[in-house]
N, CA, C and O of each residue as an XYZ file, in Angstrom:
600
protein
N     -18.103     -7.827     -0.123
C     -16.668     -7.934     -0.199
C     -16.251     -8.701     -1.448
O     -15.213     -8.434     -2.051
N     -16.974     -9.526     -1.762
C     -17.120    -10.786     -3.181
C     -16.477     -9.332     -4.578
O     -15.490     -9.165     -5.293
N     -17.502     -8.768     -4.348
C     -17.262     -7.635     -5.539
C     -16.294     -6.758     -5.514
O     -16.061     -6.157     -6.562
N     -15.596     -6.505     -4.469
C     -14.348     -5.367     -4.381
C     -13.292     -6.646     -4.713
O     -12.432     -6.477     -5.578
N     -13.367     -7.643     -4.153
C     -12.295     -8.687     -4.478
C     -12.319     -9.012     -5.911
O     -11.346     -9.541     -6.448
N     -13.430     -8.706     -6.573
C     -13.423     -8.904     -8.119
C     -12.595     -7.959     -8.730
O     -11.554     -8.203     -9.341
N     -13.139     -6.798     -8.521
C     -12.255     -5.168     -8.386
C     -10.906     -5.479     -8.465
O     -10.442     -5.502     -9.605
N      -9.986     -5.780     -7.330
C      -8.767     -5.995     -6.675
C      -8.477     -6.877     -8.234
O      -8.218     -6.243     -9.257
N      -8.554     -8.205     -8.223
C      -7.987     -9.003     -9.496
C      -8.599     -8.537    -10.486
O      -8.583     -9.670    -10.967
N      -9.151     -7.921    -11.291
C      -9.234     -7.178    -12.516
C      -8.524     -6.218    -12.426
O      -7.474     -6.332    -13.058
N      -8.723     -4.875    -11.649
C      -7.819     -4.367    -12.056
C      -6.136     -5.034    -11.646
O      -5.476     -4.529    -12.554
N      -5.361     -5.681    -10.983
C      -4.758     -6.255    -11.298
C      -3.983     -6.811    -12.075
O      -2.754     -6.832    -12.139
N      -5.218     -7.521    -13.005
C      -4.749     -8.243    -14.362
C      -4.823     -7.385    -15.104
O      -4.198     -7.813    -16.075
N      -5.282     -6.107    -15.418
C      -5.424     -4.873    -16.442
C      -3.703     -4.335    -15.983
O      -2.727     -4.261    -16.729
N      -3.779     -4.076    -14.771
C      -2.418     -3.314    -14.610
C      -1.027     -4.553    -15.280
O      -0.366     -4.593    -16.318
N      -1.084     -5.205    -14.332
C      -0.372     -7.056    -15.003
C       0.456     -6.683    -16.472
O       1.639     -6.611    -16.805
N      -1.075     -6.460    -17.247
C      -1.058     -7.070    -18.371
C      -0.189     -5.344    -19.045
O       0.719     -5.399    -19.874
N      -0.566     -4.375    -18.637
C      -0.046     -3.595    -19.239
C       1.547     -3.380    -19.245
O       2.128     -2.621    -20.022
N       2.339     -4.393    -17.975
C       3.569     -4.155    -17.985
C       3.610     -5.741    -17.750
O       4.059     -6.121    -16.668
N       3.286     -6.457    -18.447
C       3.776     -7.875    -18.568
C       4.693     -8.597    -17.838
O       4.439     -9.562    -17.117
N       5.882     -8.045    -18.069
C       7.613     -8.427    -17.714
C       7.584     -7.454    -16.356
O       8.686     -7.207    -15.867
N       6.511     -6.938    -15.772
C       6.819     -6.017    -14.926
C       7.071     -7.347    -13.194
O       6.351     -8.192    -12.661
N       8.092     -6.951    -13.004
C       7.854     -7.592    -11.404
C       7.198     -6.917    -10.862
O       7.148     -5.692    -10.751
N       6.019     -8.613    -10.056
C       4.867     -8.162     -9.133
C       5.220     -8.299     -7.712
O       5.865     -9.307     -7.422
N       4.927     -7.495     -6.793
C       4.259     -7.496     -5.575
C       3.202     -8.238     -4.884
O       2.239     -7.495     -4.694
N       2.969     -9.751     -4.314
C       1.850     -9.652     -3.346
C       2.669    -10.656     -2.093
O       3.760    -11.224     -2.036
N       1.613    -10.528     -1.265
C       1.820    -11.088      0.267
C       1.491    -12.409      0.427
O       1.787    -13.024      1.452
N       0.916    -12.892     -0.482
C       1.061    -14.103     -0.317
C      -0.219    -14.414     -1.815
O      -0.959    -13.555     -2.295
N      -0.116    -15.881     -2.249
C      -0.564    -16.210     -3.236
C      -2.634    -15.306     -3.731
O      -3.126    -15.176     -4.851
N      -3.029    -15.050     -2.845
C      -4.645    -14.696     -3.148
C      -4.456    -13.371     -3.088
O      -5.400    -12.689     -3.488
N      -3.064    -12.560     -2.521
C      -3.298    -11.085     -2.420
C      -3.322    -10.793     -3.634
O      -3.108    -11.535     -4.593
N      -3.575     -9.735     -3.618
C      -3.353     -8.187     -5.314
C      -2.164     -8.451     -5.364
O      -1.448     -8.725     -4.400
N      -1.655     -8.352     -7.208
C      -0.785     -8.306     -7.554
C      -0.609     -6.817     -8.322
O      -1.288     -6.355     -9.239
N       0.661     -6.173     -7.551
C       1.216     -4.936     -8.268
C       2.384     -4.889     -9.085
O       3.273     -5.723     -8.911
N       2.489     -3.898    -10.063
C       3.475     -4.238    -10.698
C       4.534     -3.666    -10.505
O       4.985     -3.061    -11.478
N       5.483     -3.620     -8.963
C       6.424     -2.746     -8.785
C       7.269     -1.975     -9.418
O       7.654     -0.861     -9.061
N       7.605     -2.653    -10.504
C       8.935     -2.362    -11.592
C       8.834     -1.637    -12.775
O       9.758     -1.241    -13.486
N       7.214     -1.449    -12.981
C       6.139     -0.800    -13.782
C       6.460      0.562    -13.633
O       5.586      1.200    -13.046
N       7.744      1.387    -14.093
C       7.650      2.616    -13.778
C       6.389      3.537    -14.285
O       5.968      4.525    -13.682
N       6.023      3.165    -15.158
C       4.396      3.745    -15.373
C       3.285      3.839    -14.607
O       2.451      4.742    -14.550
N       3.363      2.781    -14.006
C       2.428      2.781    -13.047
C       2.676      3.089    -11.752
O       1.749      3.422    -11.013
N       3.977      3.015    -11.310
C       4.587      3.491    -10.118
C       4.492      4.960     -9.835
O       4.116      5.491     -8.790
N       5.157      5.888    -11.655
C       5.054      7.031    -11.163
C       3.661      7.699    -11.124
O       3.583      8.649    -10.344
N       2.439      7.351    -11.887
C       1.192      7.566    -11.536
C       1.192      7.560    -10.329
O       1.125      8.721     -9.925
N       1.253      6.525     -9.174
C       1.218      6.365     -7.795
C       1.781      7.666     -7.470
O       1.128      8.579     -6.964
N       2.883      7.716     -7.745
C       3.090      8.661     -7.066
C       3.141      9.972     -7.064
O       3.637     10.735     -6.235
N       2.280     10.301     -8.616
C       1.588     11.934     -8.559
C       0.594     11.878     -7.690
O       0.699     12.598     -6.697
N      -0.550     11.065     -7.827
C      -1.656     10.470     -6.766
C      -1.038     10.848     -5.842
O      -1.100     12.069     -5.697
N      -0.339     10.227     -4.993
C       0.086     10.174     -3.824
C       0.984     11.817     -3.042
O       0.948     12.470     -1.999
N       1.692     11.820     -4.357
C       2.401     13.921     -4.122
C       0.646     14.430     -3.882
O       0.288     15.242     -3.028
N       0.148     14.047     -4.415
C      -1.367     15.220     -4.563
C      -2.457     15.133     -3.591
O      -3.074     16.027     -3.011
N      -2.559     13.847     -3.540
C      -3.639     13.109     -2.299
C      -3.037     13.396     -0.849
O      -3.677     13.864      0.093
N      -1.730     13.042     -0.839
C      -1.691     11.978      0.266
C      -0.045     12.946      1.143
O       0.129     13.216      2.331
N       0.464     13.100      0.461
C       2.124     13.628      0.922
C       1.781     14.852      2.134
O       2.278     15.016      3.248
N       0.924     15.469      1.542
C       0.729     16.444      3.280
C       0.355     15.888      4.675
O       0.427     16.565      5.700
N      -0.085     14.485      4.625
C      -0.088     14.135      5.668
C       0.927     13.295      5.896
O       1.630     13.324      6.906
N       1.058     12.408      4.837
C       2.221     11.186      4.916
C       3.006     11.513      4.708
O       3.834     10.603      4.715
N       3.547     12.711      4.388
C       5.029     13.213      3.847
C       5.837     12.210      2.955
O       5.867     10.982      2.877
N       6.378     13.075      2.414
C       7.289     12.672      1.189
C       7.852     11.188      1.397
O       8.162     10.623      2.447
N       7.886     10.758      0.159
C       8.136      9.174     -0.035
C       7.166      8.710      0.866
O       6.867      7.532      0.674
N       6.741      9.115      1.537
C       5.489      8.162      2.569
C       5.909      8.298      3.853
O       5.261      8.023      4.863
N       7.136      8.778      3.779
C       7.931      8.345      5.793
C       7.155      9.190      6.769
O       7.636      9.346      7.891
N       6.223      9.645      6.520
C       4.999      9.896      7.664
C       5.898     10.827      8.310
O       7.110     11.022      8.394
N       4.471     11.477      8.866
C       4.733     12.790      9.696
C       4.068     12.914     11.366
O       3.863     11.848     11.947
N       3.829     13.895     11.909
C       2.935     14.040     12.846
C       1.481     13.701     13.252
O       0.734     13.463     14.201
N       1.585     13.855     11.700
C      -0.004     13.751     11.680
C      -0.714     12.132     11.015
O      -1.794     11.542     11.039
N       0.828     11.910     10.390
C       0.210     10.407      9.857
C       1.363      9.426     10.056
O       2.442      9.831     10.489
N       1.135      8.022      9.718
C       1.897      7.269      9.886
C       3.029      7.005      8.666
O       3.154      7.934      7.867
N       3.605      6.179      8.524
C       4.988      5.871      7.647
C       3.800      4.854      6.481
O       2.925      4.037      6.767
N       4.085      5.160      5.701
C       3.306      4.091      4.639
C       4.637      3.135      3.460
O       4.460      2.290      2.582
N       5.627      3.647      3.885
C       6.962      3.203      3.205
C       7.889      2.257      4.262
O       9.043      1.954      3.958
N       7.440      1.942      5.181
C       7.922      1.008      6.128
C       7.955     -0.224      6.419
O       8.644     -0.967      7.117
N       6.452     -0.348      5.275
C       6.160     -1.951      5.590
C       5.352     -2.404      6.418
O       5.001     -3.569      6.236
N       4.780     -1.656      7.599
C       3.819     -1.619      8.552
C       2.511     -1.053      7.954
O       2.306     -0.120      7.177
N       1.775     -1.845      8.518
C       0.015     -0.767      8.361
C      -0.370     -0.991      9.304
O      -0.312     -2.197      9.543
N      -0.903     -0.244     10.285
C      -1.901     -0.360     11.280
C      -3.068     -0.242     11.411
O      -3.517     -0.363     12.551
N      -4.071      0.065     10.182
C      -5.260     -0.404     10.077
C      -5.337     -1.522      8.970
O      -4.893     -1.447      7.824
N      -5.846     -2.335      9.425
C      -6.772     -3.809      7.868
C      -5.500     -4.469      7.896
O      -5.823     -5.498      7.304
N      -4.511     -4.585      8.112
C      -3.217     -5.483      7.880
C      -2.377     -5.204      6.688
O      -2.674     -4.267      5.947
N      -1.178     -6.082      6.416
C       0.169     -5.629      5.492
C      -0.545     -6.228      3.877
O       0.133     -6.195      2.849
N      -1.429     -6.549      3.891
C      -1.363     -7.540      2.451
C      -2.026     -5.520      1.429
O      -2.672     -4.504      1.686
N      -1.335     -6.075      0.454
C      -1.972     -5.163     -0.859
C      -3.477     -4.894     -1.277
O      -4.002     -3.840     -1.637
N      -4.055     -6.261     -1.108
C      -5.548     -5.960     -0.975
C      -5.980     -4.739      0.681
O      -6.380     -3.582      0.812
N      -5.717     -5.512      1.326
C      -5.613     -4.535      2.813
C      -5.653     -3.232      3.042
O      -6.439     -2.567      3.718
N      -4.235     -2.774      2.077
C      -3.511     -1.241      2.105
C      -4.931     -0.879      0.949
O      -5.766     -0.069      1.352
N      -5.073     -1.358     -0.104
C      -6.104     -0.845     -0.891
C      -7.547     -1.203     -0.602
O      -8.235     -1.351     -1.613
N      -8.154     -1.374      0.566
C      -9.220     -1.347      0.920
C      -8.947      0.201      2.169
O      -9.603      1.239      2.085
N      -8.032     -0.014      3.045
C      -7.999      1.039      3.897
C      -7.989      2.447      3.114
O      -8.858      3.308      3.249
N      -6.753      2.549      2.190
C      -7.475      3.745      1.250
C      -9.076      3.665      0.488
O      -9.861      4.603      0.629
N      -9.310      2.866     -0.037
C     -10.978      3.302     -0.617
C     -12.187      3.338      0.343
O     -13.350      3.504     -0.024
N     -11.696      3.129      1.865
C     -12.662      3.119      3.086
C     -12.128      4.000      3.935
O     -12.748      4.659      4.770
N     -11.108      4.013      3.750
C     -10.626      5.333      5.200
C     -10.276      4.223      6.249
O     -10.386      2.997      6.226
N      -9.793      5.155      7.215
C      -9.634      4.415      8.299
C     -10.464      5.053     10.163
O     -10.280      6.037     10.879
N     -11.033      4.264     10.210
C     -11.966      5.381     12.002
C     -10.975      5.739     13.015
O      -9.886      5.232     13.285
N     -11.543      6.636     13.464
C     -10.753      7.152     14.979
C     -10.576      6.348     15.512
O     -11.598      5.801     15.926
N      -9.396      5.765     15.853
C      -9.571      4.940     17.280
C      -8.437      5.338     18.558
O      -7.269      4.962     18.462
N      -8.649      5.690     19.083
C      -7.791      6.547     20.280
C      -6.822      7.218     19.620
O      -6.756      8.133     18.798
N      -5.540      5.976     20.650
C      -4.329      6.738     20.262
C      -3.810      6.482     18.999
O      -2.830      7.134     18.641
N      -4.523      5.248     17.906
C      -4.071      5.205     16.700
C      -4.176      6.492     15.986
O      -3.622      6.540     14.888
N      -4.680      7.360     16.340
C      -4.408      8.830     15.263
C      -5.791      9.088     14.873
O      -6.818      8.528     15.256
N      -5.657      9.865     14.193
C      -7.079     10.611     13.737
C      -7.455     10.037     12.606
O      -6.555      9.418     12.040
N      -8.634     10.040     12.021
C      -9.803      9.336     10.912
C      -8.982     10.163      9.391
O      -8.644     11.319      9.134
N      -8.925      8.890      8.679
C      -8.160      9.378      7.062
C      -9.845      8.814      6.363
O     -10.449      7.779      6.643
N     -10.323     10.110      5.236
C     -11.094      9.908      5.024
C     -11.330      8.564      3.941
O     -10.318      7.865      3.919
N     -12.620      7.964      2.894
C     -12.562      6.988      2.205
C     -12.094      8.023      0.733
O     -12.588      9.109      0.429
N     -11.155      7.369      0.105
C     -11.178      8.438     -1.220
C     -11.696      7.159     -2.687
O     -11.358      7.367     -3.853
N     -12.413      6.098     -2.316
C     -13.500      6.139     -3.231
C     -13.924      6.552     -3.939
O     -14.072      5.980     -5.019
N     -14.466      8.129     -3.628
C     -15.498      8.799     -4.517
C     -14.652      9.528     -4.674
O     -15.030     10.439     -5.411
N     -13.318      9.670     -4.264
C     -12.167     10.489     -5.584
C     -11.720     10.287     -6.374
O     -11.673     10.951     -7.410
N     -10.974      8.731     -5.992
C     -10.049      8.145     -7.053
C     -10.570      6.725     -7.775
O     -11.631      6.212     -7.420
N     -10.047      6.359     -8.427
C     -10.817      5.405     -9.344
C      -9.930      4.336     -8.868
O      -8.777      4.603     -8.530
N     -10.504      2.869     -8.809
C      -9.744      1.355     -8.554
C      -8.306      1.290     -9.321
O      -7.248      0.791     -8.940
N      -8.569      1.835    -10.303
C      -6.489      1.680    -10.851
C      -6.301      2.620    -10.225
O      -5.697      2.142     -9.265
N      -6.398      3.954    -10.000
C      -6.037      4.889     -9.507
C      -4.983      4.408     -7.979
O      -3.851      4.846     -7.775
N      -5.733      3.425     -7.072
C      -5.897      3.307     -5.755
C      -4.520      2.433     -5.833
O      -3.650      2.621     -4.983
N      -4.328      1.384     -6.970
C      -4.299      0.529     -7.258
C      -2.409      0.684     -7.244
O      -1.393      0.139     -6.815
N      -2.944      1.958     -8.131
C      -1.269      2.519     -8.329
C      -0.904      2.946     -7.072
O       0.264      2.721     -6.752
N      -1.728      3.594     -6.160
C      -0.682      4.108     -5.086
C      -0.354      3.229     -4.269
O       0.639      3.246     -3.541
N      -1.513      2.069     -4.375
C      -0.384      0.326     -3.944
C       1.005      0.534     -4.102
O       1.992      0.923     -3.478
N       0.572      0.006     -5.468
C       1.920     -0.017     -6.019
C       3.024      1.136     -6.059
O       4.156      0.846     -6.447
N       2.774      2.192     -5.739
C       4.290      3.160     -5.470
C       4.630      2.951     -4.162
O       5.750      3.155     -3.693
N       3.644      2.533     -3.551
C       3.916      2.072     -1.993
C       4.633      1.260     -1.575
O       5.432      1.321     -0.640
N       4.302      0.199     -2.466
C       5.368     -1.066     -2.285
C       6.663     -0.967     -3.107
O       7.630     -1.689     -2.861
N       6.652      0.129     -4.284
C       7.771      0.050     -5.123
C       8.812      0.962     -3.997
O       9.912      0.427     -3.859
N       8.648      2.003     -3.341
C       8.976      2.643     -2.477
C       9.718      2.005     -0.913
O      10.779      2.155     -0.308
N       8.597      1.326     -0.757
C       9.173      0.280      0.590
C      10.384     -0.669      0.061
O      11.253     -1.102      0.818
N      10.330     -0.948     -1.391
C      11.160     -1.604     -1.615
C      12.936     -0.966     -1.729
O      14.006     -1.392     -1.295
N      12.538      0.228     -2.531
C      13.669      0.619     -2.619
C      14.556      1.296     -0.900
O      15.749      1.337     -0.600
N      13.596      1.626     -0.301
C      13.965      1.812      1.252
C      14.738      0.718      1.770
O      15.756      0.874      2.444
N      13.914     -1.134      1.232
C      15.258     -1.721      2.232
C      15.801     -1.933      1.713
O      16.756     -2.414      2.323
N      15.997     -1.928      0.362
C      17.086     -2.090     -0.420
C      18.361     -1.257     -0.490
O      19.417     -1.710     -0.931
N      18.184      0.158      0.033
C      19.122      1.182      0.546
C      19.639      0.892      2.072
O      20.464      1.617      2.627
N      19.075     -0.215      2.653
C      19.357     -0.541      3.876
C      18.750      0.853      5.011
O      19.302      1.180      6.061
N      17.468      1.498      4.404
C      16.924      2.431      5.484
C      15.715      1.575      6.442
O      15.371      2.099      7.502
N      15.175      0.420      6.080
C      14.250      0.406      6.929
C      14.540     -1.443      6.500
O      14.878     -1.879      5.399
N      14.295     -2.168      7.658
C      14.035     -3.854      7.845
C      13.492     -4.240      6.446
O      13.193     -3.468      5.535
N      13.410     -5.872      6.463
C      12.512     -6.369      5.453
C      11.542     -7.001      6.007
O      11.709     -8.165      6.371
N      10.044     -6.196      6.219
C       9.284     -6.866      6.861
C       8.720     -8.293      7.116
O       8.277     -8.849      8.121
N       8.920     -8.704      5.727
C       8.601    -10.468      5.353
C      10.143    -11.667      5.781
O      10.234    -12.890      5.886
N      11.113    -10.546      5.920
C      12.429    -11.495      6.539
C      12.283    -12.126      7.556
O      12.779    -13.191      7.924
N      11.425    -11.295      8.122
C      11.264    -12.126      9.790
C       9.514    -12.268      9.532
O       8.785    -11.556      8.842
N       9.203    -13.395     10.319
C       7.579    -13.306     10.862
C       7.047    -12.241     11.787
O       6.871    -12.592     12.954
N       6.826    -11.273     11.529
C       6.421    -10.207     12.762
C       5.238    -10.744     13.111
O       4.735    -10.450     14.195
N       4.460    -11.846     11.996
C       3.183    -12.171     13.371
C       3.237    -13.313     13.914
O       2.154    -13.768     14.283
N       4.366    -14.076     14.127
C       4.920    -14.825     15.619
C       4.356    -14.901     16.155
O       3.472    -14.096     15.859
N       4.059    -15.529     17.160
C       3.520    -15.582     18.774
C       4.916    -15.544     19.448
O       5.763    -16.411     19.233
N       5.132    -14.347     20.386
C       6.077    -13.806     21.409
C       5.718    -14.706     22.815
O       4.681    -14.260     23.306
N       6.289    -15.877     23.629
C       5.885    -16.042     24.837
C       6.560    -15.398     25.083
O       7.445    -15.219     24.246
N       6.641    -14.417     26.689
C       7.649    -14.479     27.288
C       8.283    -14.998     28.713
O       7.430    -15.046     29.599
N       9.254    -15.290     29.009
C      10.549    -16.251     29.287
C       9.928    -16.413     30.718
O      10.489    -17.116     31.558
């Protein structure tokens, strides 16, 4: 894991550095930093993502039948952080019941910036969603709380 986390902050600082002034994306201080604002790198993401990924996740990401919403702010496999979302794509995710069916590892398709970018259209995407007032701001509230109930 030492070495994909090397991965994660290099390319990072390669992407970073190529849009400098670009506003970043992470979840908290040790996550991946993306460069949301990076329309270069955003719209890469999101040919990647039209090409890879949109027949299951449908357009902009708002998920379909067959897959989940990736523009919502939620992940349900590996957790919300950027490193997270970009490990579940370069590993896939397993069957597990009713979570849905197995998304394969695309690793041996796409390359670490590659992955890196569809972070980042992911989050540039989620952003502009709550910013249109279509979907919550996931980090506004603590969704991982502890709920007693009453």
């Amino acid at each position: 894991m030492t070495s994909r986390f090397t991965i994660f902050f290099t390319a990072s600082i390669l992407l970073f550095a190529a849009g400098a002034h670009a506003e970043e994306h992470k979840m908290h201080l040790d996550d991946l930093a993306v460069p949301i604002s990076d329309m270069t790198v955003v719209d890469q993401g999101r040919g990647i993502f039209s090409e890879k990924c949109s027949a299951c996740h449908g357009g902009e990401a708002v998920g379909t039948g067959r897959a989940p919403c990736l523009s919502c702010g939620k992940f349900m496999f590996r957790g919300n952080t950027n490193s997270e979302i970009f490990e579940t794509i370069y590993s896939g995710t397993p069957r597990t019941g009713s979570r849905g069916g197995k998304m394969g590892a695309f690793s041996s398709v796409l390359s670490d910036a590659e992955i890196v970018s569809l972070v980042t259209y992911l989050r540039a995407t989620e952003k502009a969603r709550i910013a249109a007032g279509e979907i919550d701001d996931p980090a506004a509230a603590n969704q991982d709380a502890m709920v007693f109930p009453d």
